[in-house]
Every structure is written in C-alpha cells, then in structure tokens.
PAMIZA-311410 format. One record per residue (C-alpha): residue number from 1; x negated, y, z negated; residue in three letters. Coordinates in pm, whole numbers, plus 50000, padded with zeros to 5 digits. Example, Ala and Ser with C-alpha at 12.3 -4.5 7.8 and 13.67 -1.06 7.14 Angstrom:
BEGIN
   nr      u      v      w  rest
    1  48770  49550  49220   ALA
    2  48633  49894  49286   SER
This chain:
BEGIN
   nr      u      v      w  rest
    1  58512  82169  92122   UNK
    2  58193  82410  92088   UNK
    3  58071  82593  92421   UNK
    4  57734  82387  92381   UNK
    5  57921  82075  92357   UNK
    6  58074  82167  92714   UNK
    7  57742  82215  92863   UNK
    8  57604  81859  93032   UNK
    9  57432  82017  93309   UNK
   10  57276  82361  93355   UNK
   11  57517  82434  93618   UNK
   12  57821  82411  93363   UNK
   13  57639  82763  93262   UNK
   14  57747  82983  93562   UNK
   15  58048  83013  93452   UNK
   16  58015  83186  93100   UNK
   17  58061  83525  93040   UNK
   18  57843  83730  92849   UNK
   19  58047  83668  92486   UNK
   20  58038  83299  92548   UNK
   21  57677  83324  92620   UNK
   22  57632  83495  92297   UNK
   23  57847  83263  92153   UNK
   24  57653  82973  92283   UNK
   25  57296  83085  92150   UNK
   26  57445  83120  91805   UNK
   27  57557  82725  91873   UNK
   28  57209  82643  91959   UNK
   29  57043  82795  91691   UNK
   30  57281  82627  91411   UNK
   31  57212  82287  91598   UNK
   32  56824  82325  91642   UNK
   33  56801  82456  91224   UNK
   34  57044  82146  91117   UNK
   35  56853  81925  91333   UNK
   36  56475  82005  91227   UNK
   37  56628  82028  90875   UNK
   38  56721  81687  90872   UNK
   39  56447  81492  91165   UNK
   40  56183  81768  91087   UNK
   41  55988  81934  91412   UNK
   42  55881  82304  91577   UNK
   43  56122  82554  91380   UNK
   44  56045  82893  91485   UNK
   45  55890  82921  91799   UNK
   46  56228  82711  91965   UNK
   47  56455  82977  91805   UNK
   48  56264  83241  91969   UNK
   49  56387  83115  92316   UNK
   50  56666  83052  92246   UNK
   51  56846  83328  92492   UNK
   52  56564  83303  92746   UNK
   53  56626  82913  92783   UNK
   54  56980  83001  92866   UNK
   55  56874  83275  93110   UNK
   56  56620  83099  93327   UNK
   57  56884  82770  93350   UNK
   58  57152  83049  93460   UNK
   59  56934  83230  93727   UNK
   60  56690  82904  93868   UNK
   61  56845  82587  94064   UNK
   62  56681  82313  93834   UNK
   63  56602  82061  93904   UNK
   64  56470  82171  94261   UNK
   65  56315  82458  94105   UNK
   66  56088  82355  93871   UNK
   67  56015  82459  93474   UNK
   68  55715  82386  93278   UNK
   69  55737  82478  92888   UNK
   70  55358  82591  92753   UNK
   71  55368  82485  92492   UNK
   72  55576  82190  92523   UNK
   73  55714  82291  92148   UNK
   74  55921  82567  92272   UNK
   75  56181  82321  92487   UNK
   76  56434  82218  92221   UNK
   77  56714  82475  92398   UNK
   78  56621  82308  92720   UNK
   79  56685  81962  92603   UNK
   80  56986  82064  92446   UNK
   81  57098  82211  92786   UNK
   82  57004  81960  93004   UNK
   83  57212  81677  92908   UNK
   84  57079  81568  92586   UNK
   85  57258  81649  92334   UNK
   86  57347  81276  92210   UNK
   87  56952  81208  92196   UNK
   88  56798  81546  92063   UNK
   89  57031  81427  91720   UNK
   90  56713  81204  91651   UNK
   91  56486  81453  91719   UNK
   92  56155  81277  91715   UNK
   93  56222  80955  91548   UNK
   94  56144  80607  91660   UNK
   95  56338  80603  92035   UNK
   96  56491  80890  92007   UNK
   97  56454  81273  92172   UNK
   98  56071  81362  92200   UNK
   99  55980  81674  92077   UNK
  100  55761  81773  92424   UNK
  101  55890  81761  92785   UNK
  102  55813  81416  92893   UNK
  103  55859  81290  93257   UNK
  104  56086  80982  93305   UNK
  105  56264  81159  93000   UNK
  106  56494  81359  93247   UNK
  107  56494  81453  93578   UNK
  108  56459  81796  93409   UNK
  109  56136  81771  93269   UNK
  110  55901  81737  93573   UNK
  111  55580  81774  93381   UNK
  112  55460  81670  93040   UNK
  113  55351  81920  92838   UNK
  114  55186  81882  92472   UNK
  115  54871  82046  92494   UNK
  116  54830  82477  92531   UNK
  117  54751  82595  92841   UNK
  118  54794  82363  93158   UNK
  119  55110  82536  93269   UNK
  120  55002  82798  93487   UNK
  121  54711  82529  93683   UNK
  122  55012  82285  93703   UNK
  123  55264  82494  93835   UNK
  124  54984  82598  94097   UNK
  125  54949  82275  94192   UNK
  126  55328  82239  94267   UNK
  127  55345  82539  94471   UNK
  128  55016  82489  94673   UNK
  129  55211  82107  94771   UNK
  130  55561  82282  94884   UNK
  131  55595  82289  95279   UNK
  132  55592  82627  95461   UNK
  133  55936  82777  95405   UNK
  134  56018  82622  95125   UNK
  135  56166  82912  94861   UNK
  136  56226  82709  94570   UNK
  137  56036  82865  94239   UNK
  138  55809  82715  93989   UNK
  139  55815  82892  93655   UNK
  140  55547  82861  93365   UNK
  141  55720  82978  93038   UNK
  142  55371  83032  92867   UNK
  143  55383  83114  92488   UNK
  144  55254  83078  92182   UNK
  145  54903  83230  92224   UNK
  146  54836  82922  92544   UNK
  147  54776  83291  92729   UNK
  148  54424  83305  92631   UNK
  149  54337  82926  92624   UNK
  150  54074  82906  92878   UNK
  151  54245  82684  93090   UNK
  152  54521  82939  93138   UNK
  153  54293  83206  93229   UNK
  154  54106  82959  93519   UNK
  155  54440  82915  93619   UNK
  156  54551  83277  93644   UNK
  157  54193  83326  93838   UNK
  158  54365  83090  94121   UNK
  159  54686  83276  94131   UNK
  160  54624  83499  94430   UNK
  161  54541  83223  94635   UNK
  162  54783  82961  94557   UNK
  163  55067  83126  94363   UNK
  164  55306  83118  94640   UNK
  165  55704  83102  94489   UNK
  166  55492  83121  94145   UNK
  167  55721  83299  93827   UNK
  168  55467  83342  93499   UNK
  169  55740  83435  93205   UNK
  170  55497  83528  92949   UNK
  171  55670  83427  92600   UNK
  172  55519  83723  92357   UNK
  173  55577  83644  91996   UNK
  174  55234  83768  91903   UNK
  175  55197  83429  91755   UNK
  176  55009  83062  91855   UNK
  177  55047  82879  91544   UNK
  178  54892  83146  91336   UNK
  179  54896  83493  91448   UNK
  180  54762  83553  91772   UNK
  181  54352  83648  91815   UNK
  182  54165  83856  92105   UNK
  183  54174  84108  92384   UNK
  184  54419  83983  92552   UNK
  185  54675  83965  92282   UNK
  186  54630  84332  92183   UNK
  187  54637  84452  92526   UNK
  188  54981  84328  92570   UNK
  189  55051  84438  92237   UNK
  190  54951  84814  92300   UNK
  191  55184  84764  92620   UNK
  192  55490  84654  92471   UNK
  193  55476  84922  92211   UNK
  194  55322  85209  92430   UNK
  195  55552  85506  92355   UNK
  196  55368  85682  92689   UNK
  197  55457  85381  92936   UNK
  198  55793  85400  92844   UNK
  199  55838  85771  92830   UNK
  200  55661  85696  93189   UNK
  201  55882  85454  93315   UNK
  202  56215  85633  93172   UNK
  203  56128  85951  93324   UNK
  204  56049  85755  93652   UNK
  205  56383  85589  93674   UNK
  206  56610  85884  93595   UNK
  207  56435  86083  93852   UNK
  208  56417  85848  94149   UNK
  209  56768  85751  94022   UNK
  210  56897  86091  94177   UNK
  211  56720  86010  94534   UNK
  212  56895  85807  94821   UNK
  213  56809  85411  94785   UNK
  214  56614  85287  95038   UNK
  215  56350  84971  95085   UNK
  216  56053  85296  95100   UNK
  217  56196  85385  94769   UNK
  218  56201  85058  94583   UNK
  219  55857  85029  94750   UNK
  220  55762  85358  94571   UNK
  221  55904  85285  94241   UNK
  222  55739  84956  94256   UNK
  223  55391  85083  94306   UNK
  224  55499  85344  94004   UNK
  225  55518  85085  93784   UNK
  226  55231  84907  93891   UNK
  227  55028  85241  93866   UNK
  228  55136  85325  93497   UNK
  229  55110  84998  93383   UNK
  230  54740  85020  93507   UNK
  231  54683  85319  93252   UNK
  232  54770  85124  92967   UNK
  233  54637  84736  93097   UNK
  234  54218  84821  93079   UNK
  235  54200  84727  93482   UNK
  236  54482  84651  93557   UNK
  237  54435  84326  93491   UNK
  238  54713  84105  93677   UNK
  239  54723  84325  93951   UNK
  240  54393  84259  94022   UNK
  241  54487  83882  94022   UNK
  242  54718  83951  94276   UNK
  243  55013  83891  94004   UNK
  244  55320  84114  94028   UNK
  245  55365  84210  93644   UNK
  246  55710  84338  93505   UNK
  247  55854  84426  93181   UNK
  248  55812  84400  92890   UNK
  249  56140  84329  92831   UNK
  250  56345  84178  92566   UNK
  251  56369  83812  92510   UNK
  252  56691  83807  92343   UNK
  253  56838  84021  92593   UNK
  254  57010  83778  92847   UNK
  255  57136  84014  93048   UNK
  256  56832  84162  93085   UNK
  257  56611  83883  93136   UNK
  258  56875  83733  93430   UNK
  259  56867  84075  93602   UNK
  260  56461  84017  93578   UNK
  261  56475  83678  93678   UNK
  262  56717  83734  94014   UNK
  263  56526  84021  94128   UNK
  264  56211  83786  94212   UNK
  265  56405  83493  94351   UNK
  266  56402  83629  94718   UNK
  267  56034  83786  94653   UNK
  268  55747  83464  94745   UNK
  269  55491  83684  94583   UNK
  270  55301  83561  94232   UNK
  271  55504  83763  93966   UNK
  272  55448  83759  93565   UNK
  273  55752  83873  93332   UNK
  274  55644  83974  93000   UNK
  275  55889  83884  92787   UNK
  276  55913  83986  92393   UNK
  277  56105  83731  92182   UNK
  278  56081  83722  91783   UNK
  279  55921  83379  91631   UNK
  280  56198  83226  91405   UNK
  281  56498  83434  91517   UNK
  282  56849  83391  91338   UNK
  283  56662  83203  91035   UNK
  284  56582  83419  90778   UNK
  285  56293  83196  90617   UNK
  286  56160  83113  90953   UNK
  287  56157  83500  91053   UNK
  288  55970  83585  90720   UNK
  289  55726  83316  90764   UNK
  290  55664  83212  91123   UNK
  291  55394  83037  91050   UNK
  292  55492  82804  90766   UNK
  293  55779  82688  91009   UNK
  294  55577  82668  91338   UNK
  295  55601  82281  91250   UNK
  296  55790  82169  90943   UNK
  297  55900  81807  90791   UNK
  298  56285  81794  90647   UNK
  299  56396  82080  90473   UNK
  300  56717  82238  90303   UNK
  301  56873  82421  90577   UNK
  302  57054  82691  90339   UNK
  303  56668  82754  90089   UNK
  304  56423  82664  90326   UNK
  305  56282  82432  90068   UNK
  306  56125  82082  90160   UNK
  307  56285  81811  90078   UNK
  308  55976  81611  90025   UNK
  309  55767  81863  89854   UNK
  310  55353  81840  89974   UNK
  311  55124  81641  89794   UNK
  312  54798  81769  89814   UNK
  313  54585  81560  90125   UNK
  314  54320  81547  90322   UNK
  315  54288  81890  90405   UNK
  316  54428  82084  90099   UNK
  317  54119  81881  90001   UNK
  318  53884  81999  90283   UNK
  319  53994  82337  90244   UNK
  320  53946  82366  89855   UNK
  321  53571  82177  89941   UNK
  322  53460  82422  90173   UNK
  323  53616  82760  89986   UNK
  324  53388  82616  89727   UNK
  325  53083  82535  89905   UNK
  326  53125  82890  90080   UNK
  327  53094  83030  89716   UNK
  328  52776  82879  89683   UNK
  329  52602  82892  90004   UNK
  330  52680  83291  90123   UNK
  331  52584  83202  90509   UNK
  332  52834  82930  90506   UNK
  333  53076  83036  90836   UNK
  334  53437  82839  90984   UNK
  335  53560  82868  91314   UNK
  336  53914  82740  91377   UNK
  337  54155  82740  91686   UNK
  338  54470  82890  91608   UNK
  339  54522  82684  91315   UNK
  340  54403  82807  91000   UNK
  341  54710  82703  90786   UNK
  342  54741  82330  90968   UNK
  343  54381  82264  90881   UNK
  344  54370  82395  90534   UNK
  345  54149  82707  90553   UNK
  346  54390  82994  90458   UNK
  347  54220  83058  90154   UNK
  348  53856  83067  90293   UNK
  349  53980  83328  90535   UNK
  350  54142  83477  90266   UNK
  351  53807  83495  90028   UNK
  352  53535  83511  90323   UNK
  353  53684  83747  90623   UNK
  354  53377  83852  90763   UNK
  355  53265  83472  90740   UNK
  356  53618  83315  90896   UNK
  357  53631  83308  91319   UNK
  358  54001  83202  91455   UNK
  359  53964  83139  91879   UNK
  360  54270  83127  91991   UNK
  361  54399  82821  92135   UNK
  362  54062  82773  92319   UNK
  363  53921  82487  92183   UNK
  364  53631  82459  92373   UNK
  365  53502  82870  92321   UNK
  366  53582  82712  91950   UNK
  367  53336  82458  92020   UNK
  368  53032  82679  92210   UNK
  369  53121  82958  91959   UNK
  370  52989  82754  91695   UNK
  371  52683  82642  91839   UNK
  372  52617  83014  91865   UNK
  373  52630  83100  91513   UNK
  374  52399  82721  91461   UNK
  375  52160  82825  91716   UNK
  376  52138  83146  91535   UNK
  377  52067  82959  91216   UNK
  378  52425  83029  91072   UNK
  379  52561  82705  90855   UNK
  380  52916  82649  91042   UNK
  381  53217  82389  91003   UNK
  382  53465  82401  91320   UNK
  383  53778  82267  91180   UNK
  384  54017  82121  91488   UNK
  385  54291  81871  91521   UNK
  386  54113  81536  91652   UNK
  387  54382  81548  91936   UNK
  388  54255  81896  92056   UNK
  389  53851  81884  91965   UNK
  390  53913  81584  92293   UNK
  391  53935  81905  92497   UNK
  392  53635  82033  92456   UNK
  393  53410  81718  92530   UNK
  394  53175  81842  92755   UNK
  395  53113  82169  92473   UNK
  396  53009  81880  92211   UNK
  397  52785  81758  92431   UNK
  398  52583  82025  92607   UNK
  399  52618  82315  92364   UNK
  400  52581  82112  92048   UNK
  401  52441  81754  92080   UNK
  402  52191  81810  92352   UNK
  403  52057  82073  92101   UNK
  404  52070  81878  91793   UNK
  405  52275  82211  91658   UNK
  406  52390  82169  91240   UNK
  407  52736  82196  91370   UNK
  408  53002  82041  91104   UNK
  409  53295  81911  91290   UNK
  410  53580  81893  91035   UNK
  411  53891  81656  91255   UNK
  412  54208  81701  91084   UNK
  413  54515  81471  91202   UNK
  414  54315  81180  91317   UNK
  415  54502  80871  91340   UNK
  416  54884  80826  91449   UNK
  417  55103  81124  91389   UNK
  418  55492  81193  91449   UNK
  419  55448  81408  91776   UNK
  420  55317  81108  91988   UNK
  421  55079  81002  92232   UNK
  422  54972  81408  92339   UNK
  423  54934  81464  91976   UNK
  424  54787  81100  91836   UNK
  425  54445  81126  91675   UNK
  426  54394  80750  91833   UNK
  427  54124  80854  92094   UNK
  428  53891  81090  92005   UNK
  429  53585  80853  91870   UNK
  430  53624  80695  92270   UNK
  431  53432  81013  92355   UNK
  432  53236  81087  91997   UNK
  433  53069  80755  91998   UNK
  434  52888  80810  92272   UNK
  435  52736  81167  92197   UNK
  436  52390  81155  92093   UNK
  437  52212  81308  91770   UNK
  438  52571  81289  91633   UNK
  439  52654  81108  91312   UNK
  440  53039  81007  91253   UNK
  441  53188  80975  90901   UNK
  442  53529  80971  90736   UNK
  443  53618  80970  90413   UNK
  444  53785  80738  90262   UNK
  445  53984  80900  89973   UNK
  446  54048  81280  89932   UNK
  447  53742  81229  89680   UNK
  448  53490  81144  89942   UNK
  449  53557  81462  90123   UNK
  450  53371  81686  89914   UNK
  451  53068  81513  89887   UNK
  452  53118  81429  90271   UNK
  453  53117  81848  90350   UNK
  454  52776  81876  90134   UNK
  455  52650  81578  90273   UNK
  456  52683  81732  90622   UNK
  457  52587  82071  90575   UNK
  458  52227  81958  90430   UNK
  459  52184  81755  90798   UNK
  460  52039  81890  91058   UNK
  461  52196  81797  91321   UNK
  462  52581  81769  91435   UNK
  463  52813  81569  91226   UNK
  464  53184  81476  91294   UNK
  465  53429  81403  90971   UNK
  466  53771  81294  91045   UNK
  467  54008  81268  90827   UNK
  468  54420  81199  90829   UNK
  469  54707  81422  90766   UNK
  470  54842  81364  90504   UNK
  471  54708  81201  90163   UNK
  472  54601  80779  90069   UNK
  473  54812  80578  89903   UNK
  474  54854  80693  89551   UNK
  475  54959  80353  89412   UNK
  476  54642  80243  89496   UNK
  477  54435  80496  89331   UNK
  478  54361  80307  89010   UNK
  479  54237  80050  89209   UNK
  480  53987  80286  89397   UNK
  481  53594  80289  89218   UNK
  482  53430  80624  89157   UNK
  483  53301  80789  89455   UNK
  484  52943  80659  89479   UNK
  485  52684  80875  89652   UNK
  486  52681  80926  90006   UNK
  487  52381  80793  90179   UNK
  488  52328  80804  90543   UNK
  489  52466  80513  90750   UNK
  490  52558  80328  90387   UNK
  491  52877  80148  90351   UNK
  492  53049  80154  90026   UNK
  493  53225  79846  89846   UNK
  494  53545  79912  89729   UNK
  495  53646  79539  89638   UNK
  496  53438  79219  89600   UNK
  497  53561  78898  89774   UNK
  498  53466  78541  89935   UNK
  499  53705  78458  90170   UNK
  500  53692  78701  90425   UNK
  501  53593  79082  90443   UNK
  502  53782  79442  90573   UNK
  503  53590  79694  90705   UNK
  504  53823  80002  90718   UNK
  505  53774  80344  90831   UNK
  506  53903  80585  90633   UNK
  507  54211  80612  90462   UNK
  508  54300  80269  90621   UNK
  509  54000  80149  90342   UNK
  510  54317  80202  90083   UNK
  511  54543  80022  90284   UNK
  512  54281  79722  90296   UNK
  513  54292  79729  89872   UNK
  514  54624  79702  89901   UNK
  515  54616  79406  90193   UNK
  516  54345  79250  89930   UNK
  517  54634  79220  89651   UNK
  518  54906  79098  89859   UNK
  519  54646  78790  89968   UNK
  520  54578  78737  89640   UNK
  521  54908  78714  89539   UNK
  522  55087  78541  89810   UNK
  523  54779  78311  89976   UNK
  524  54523  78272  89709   UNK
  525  54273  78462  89932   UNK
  526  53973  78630  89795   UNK
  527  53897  78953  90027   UNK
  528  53615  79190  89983   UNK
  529  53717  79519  90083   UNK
  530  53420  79757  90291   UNK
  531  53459  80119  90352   UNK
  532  53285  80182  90629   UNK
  533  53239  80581  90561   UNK
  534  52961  80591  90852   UNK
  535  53099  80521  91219   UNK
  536  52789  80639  91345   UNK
  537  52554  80549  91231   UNK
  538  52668  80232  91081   UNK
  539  52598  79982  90803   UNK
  540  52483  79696  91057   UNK
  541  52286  79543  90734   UNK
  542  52571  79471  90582   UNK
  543  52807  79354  90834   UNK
  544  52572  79133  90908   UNK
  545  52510  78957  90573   UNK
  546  52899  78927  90546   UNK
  547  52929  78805  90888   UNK
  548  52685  78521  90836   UNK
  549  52924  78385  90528   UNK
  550  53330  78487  90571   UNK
  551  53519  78610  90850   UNK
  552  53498  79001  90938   UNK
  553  53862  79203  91015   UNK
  554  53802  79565  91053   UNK
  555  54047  79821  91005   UNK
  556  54125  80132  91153   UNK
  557  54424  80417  91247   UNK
  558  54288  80433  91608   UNK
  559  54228  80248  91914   UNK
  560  54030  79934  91817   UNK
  561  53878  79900  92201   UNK
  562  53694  80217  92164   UNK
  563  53664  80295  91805   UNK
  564  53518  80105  91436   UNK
  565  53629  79752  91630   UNK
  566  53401  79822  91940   UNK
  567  53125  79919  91708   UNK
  568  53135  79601  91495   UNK
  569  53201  79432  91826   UNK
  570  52901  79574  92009   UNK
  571  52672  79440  91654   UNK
  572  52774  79138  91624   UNK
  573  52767  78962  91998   UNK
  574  52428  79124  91968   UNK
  575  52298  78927  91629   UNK
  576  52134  78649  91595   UNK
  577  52317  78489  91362   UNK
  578  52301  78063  91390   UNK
  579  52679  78032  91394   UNK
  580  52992  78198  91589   UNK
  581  53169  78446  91392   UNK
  582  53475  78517  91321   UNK
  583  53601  78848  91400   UNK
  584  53929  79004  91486   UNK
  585  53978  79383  91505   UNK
  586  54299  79522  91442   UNK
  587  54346  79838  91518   UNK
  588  54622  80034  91830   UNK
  589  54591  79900  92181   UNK
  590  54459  80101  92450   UNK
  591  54714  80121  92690   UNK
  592  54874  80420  92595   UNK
  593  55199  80321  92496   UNK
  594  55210  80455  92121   UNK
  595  55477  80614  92106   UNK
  596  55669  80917  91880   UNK
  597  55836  80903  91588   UNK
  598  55769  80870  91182   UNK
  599  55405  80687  91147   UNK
  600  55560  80384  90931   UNK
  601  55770  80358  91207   UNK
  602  55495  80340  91435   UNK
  603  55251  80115  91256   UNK
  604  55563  79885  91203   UNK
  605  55610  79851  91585   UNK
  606  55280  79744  91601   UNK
  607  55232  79574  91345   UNK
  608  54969  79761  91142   UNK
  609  55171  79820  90829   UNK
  610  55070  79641  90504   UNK
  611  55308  79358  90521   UNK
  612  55289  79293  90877   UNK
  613  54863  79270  90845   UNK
  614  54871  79101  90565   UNK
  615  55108  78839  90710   UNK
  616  54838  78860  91023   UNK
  617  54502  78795  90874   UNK
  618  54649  78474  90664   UNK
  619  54816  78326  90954   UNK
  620  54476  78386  91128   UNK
  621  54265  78209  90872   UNK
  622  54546  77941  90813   UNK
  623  54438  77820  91183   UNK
C-alpha cells in the first residue's frame, strides 16, 4: 500500500518522517497528473502545492483551524488528504469530486471558493466571529495572481483591525492564469530575488547567532527583518497594514515551510508568509508551459498531447476577428483579466503590445480601465469570462452605461461549463438586461462573430457579445444559411416552418436546426427555426407575427427566468394579440442547483439535450 493511500485524515500525517513525506508528494503528484490526464482539470498550479498542502495539514489542527484555498483551483492535494481519495478518481464529472472547495463537500472545506480574491475578507470574517481567547488560526493560501484582485487588497486594508489569529501564506508562482501583471507582483518579485536582502538577512543571522538567546533578542532580530525588508518593499507595505511579513521561503521545502508555519501558531498577531512554489512542478510539459496547463481537458500523461485535439471555436474565432480588425483600425485597444490565452487574444498581444492591457485578476479595474481609454476616444474590446464580467456590475453600470461609453464587451464561456455553478455562464444577462444604453448580442455560429465585432465597434455606445466555449455543432453546418447582415435589433431565420417556432440564443440556434430535423422525422412537425442574435434590443416585430399563428419555444444555455425567456415573456403578456399564446421557455432553472461535471452531462440532467427537447416540445404540442 502507497503512503497516500494510508492517509484518511490529516492527522495520519504526524507521523511521517521527512523521506516518507518526500515520498508522499511524489505519490500525489503521479495521482493528480494521471487523474487530470484522464477527467481533465487545473494541472499546474495544484502541482505547485503540492509540499505546502502537506505542510500546513502537518502544522494546523483542521478542521478547528480553518483553510481557505484562493483560488479554489489550487486544492486538489487537500482533497486528496482529507479523505477523498475514492471521490477525487472522478475528478469533476457528473457526482463526483468538484474541482473547488465546496461546503457540505467535507467538513474540511469550510468555505467555497471559485472566484480570485475573497480569501483574505473571508478569513477576516471568521476571525472577527471567534470568542476572546480563542487561538485557533485561519489561513488564506492566496495564489495565482488573486493578490492584486481588488477585493484582496480591501481585504488586506482591514487586516490590522480584524486579523486577529489571521495566517496570509502568499502562494508566489509569478503566475494567475497568464503571467502575473502590476506593482505588486514585481515588488515581491524584486524581494524574492534581492541578492542585498539576503546578504542582509544571512549576515544578520550568523551574527546574532553568536549572542545569548533571549525574548529582547528575538525581539531585535524580528524588527531586523522587518527593517530590511522595508528597504526593498517601496513602504513597507504590509507592515504598514499591521501584517507581520516573513520569508520568502521555499514552497517545496517542507521542512522549511513547517518550521514557518509553527513559529506563528502561539503568535495572535496578523502574519503573511511569502511562499515561492514553481507552477507545474514534477511535470515537465506543465513546467515548460504553465499556462497551457493552468486548465486542461484529457491528455496523454507520458506527451502532454490532448487526446481530443481543439477545434477551432468561439474564441479562436474572436481572437482571429479582432487581430484582424486591429490591422485595420490602428486605435483599436483590448483589455483582458489575466486571461489572454482562455479568451483567445494571444496573438493580438503578440502583434499589438503597446495596444494589449492584461489587469490582473481585477475584473472590475478591467472594466473602469476601459471606459478610460472610451472616454478618451480609444476604440476598446474587454474580453472576460461571462462568470467573472458578474463581478464587476456596478463598473458596467456607472463607468460605462451611465456614459453611453463605445465599450465592446467580448463574454467568453457563457452558458454551462464543466467547473460548475461558481464558474457557469448561466447568470450574467440577470444583471446585463437591465443596464441601460446597452445592446446584447450573440452570435450564433463562429461566422457571426466577425461581423458581430465590426458591427459593435461602429456603435456608439456599449455593447455586450457572448459567446460559448467551445465551437456549434459541426454536423449541422450544412444546414446553417450564409451569414446575412447584421442589423440592429434584427432576428435572423435560419429555418422556415408552420407548426411552431424556436427562438434560440446563440449557439443553442444550431441545436434548434437540429431539434427541427428530429420533429420532422419522428412527429411530422414543421418548425421554423429564429436566431435571435439581438437580446437587447430584440426583434419584438417578429415574435409577434409568429406568435399570432404557431406556438413560440425559445431556447437558450442560461437561466430562462432571467435571460432570452424573460424577454419574450415580458413581450408577449404585454401584446395585444386577440388570442392566448402559446409559449414555453426552456432554458436552466434558477435555483442554483446546476451542478459540475461534462456539459452533455449537465444538459442531460436537465433535460436540455437534443433528444430530451425534442421529446419535450412534441409531447407539449401533442396536448
């Protein structure tokens, strides 16, 4: 039996000694690469900790002291050590291991953590509600760039006053998803590889090594510390916070990091450890491209070769539209947060440097950013995951809506995706609906997203287009028409019918063509297929004409309540049309219960595959 097969509960790791330790990260790695290999999932930044996963479970008494992972992608050592081993083999598959801490989960995972950022505000709030005396710790393992997400730093501002039993292990692979951007990130840099703090704090410790201990000494070699790290920090930045800072100190050294981590247990004061760790470590493809395996499907463990090679989608097609329009309008500027690759835009910072902004995993400085370079008459498309442009709702609003700003909002990964519910593109239009002087389309063929881009950039005023990961159905494509012209607030017919009509947003606008066949085929059902291209504003004209002669579905990869169904809703109770129509929208519910797990999976649980809806709409029109 392996050492990691022993472990069932963190205590079983007290007992180790330092070879079976080593032994035991070596296990962990081989599982987490064999297991991402075969259920796909976050590659490199979980084999960076791996060693200081097993030193924080060795020195902390979890569960009664408390860890939250930021980001919630680094915790795959942490499952694997805290009794779920059986589970974590179907890593992120339908009822199986999430990828992301999840409360109810385990007792282990007392906060759930999918978004950058919220540890350090979260673990405040946990140490502001312990009683007087209590000792226990809360730690924030904060990584992957979530250091300079605004919401970290407004957290960090509160530490002096609330940070009480408070442990900050800053995880520094000089990487978010991409490399890491800003001040921050190079001041830490210049820190870790500072040849005069270390001569400093070597010369410091030999000397004062030669001197009598005493509590006046460790006093003095504290303040030391504190006072060279000050020459190198600009301000001394977490000092001034009120935050105890040591290291930097190597992530991969266990025996170092537990020597770290038991010196502040009996110390109540707010203390950051700056750990070092290498993105990827132990994989050789991982460590040569960090980024590429940040977040990978199935692969061949011993090339580092998918196994499903990459079709060209959505936003290999957004990225080649805008290197393209960038070539022909020489003002044309992106912004992105912290994920140039994931949204397709490696090549326009490739070919337009000076015209290419990444901010960090701060969506919302993403957001306000842009409306800078609008309001000063720059041309700009801010390319974000639908999941994350939610965070930044009141930016969208004030900074660029109130102002009528040309902003181009370019939402990758809307609709369902494998992470689950923190990571579902399901509820963004909730919130974009409601924004004024913005117009909402999406595209719904990798064709459409060209003429989309130059549609938006000639508006002035904001525009949203979301789009999928992924790419449509190619056994539909030869029953797509040529992409007609795209005309503000105009529908587009895709398929002519007289039994009932699908309006689909999107890529779900292919999925209709292919409903359209199968109730052909099976039910002798004629259905004219709609794509709706404009959510906002929309084709009222003709949903109304169709509604007054065939009953309406609409179609769409998000939550119907507050999405394409509540719009059609919203029109139609509000007609005047002589008779009652007949409308269902199918779409996710809105309680919140999507889960994780492959998205056929998904949309067969709830019934929004093609079968299942096709099998839906004739029943419906059979009554």
């Amino acid at each position: 039996m392996s050492i990691l097969e022993k472990i069932t509960t963190p205590s079983d790791l007290e007992h180790l000694n330092s070879a079976e330790t080593l032994q035991l990260a070596a296990e962990l790695r081989e599982c987490i690469i064999s297991t991402v290999g075969r259920c796909g999932g976050h590659l490199a930044p979980n084999l960076g900790t791996v060693e200081l996963t097993i030193a924080l479970l060795r020195s902390f008494d979890l569960p009664h002291e408390r860890i939250i992972w930021d980001v919630g992608h680094q915790c795959y050592s942490y499952k694997l050590l805290t009794g779920r081993q059986k589970d974590f083999a179907r890593l992120r598959q339908f009822n199986g291991c999430c990828g992301f801490p999840v409360r109810g989960e385990s007792a282990f995972d007392c906060y759930s953590a999918g978004h950058a950022g919220v540890a350090i505000s979260a673990a405040l709030g946990m140490c502001a509600a312990q009683k007087a005396g209590d000792h226990h710790k809360v730690i924030a393992v904060v990584g992957d760039g979530a250091i300079g997400s605004g919401v970290a730093l407004e957290g960090l501002n509160q530490v002096r006053d609330h940070g009480r039993n408070l442990v900050i292990v800053l995880n520094d692979n000089k990487m978010a998803i991409s490399e890491n951007v800003g001040a921050i990130s190079r001041a830490l840099n210049r820190m870790m590889t500072s040849i005069r703090y270390r001569w400093i704090k070597n010369c410091a410790k030999a000397l004062l090594g030669l001197l009598p201990r005493s509590r006046k000494l460790t006093h003095y070699v504290s303040r030391l510390e504190d006072a060279a790290k000050s020459l190198l920090l600009p301000g001394g930045i977490f000092g001034e916070l009120g935050i105890r800072y040591l290291g930097p100190i190597n992530g991969h050294d266990m025996a170092a990091l537990e020597r770290t981590f038991n010196s502040v247990k009996n110390d109540d004061r707010p203390v950051i450890i700056h750990v070092v760790t290498e993105k990827g470590r132990g994989y050789a493809p991982a460590e040569a491209a960090p980024e590429h395996f940040h977040g990978v499907g199935a692969f061949n463990t011993s090339t580092g070769t998918a196994l499903k090679p990459s079709v060209p989608g959505f936003s290999s097609a957004f990225g080649q539209a805008a290197c393209e329009l960038a070539a022909a309008v020489p003002e044309l500027h992106a912004v992105v947060a912290a994920m140039t690759g994931g949204v397709g835009l490696s090549k326009f910072a490739e070919l337009y440097p000076e015209r290419f902004f990444d901010a960090g995993m701060a969506e919302s400085h993403a957001v306000s950013f842009s409306s800078g370079l609008a309001a000063a008459g720059k041309p700009v498309i801010c390319a974000i995951y639908a999941t994350f442009m939610q965070r930044s709702l009141d930016n969208i609003f004030h900074d660029v809506c109130l102002m009528k700003l040309p902003v181009v909002f370019a939402l990758d990964r809307a609709g369902l995706v494998e992470d689950g519910p923190t990571h579902h593109g399901i509820y963004d239009l909730g919130f974009l609906l409601a924004m004024p002087n913005l117009t909402i389309l999406q595209p719904g063929c990798e064709a459409e997203v060209k003429p989309m881009l130059e549609f938006a950039l000639q508006q002035n005023a904001p525009v949203v287009i979301r789009y999928p990961r992924g790419n449509s159905d190619a056994a539909q494509r030869s029953n797509m028409p040529a992409v007609s012209p795209i005309s503000m607030g105009r529908s587009a017919v895709w398929r002519n019918g007289s039994d009932l009509a699908i309006y689909a947003a999107g890529a779900e606008a292919v999925r209709a063509l292919a409903i359209a066949d199968e109730l052909q085929k099976n039910h002798a059902l004629s259905c004219k297929v709609v794509n709706v291209r404009f959510l906002k504003p929309f084709d009222e004209n003709a949903l109304l004409s169709d509604a007054g002669s065939m009953p309406i579905f609409t179609l769409e990869d998000h939550v119907a309540a507050t999405g394409l169904g509540s719009v059609a809703a919203q029109i139609l109770s509000q007609s005047n049309l002589p008779n009652h129509v007949d409308f269902t929208a199918l779409g996710l519910p809105d309680n919140g219960t999507v889960g994780f797990g492959s998205v056929d999976k998904l949309r067969s649980a709830w019934e929004l595959d093609t079968a299942a809806l096709t099998l839906r709409i004739a029943r419906k029109l059979q009554h």
